[in-house]
N, C-alpha and C positions, 0 to 999 in steps of 0.2 A: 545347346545354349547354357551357361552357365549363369546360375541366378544370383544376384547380388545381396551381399550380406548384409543385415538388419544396420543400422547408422548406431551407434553407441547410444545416440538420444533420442532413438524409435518411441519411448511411450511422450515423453515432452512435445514431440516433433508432430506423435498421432493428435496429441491433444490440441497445439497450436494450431496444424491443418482442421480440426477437427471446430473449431472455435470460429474461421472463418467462415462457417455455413453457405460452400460454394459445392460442396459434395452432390452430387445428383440433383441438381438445379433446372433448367432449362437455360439454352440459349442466350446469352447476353449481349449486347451489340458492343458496350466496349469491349470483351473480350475478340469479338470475332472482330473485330477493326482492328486488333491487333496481329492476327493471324494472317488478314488479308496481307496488311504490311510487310511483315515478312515475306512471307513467298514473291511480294512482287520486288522488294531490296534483294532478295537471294538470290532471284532468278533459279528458286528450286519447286518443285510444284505439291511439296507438303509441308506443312508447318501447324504447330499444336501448342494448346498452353496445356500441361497436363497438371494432375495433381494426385502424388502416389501415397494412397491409405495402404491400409492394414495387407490389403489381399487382393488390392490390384489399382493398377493405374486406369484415372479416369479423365476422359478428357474432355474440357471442360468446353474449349473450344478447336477444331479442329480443320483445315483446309486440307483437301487433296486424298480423304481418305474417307470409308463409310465404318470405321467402326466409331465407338462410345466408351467402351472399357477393354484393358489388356490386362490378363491373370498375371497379378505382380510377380509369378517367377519367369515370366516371358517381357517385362520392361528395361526397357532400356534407358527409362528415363530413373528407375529405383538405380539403373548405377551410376547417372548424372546426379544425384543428389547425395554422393558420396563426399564429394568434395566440395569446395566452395568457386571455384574455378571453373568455365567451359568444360565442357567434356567435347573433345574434336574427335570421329572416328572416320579418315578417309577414306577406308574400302574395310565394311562391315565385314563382308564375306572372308576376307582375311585375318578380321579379330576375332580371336580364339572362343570370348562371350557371345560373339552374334552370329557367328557363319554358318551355324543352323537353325538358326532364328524363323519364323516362318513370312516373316515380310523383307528378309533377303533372300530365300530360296526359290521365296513365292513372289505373286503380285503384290504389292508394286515392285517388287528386288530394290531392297535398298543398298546401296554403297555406300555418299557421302551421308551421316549423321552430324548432328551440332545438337548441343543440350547448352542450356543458361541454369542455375540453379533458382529456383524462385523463392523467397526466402518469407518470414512469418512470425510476431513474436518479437518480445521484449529481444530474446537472445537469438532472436534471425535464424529459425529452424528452418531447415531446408525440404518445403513442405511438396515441390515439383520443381516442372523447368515448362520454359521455354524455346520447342525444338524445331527445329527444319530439316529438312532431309529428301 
């Protein structure tokens, strides 16, 4: 897998994530109301708000999955938060960043991905996303 490069305004970005005090929280119901929604509008059976610090993505709220954090050089959500736009990837296994990713080789094998960028901040840091899969 190849790891996605730091965002230009990685310490602004840390600070702004960092400001929102949602970092290793507990469960929230508007979060997870959120997550159910998705997967049941996708008709996919994972879906996640995450939120990518310094050293790994954490998720905040999560459907369809038991984990809680991903070692930010294994996210896939650190390269949805590249851009300001969706990130679509139709067959993971085939993009060059994720085809040996260990949640497309492994359980649950992921193909289709979708990321939203979640944004944060006076100047709209892109602090996570929004993903299904």
């Amino acid at each position: 897998m190849l790891s996605a490069p730091l965002p230009p305004d990685e310490a602004e970005r840390l600070y702004a994530l960092r400001s929102l005090d949602l970092l290793d929280t507990p469960r929230e119901e508007r979060f997870e109301r959120i997550t159910r929604l998705a997967v049941r509008l996708f008709g996919l059976p994972i879906a996640t708000v995450s939120l990518v610090d310094g050293d790994r993505e954490w998720l905040k709220s999560v459907q369809g999955l038991a984990l809680r954090e991903i070692p930010r050089e294994r996210s896939l959500a650190a390269h949805a938060i590249l851009d300001n736009e969706p990130m679509i990837v139709s067959d993971a296994q085939a993009d060059p960043r994720f085809g040996d990713h260990p949640l497309v080789i492994g359980e649950p094998r992921f193909r289709f991905y979708a990321a939203c960028p979640l944004h944060a901040g006076r100047r709209r840091h892109r602090v996570g996303t929004l993903s299904v899969a």
